[in-house]
C-alpha positions, 0 to 999 in steps of 0.5 A: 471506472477504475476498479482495484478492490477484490470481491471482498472489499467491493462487497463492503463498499457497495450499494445493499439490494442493487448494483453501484450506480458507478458499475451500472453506467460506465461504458468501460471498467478497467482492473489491474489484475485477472483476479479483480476482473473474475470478481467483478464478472462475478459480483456483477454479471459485466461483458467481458466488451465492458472489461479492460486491462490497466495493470500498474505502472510507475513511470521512471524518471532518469534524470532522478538521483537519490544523490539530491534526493534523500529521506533516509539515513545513511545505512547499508539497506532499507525498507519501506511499506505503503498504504493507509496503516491498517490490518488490511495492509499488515502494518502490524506484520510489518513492524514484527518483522522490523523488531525480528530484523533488527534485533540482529541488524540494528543498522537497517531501516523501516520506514512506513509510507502512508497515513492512518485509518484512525486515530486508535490504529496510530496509537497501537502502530506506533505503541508496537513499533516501540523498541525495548529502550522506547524507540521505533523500529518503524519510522512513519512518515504519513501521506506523501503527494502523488508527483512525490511518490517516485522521488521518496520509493527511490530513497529505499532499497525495497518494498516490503509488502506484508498485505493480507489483501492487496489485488 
């Protein structure tokens, strides 16, 4: 089983009065991170012979170019965030700082890569990304398909990562 969550996150989702049955019979738990790892040995008493390391990788692909491949305008710099837009990711530190940045530099770009919890968070994402003419200064693009992941994250300059909580 893969885990990726932190304490906080396993706490929520897991089983009340016992162990998740998921935990309890895998053979072997693989973590990203040592952090993960402390806190499943905390939350669950695991032998460290049951833990193993699997940091994240995202493979490159050299014959990929961003020449045939774009999805962003054609601007000096661009940001992306990803993940389900929510508080937990920061989404909405996200697009503070896309309305901080581009009051100065209306050319660079914000682009958000990922769907929403709920209808209501999309309204209020999308209400805050407004600029004062009622443009976005946030360009949300939804869910992308995994095997089209590293073709989109190569359209950007850099991530910006404004998670509160991400192992």
């Amino acid at each position: 089983v893969y885990v990726h969550e932190l304490k906080q996150v396993m706490s929520r989702y897991i089983l009340k009065g016992g162990e998740d049955p998921s935990v309890k019979y895998s053979r072997c738990l693989l973590y990203p991170c040592l952090r993960v790892r402390n806190d499943l040995k905390s939350l669950y008493s695991i032998s460290d012979d049951r833990l193993k390391p699997l940091n994240y990788f995202f493979p490159y692909d050299y014959n990929l170019s961003s020449s045939n491949i774009s999805l962003k305008g054609n601007y000096p710099l661009s940001f992306c965030g990803v993940g389900t837009a929510s508080q937990r990711k920061g989404t909405d530190l996200f697009i503070q700082i896309a309305h901080i940045v581009k009051r100065q530099y209306p050319e660079i770009t914000f682009t958000w890569i990922g769907g929403f919890e709920n209808i209501s968070d999309e309204m209020l994402y999308r209400k805050m990304a407004e600029d004062s003419k009622g443009g976005p200064v946030v360009n949300f693009i939804g869910k992308i398909l995994p095997d089209l992941a590293q073709k989109v994250y190569m359209d950007y300059d850099a991530l910006l990562l404004t998670s509160r909580e991400d192992p």
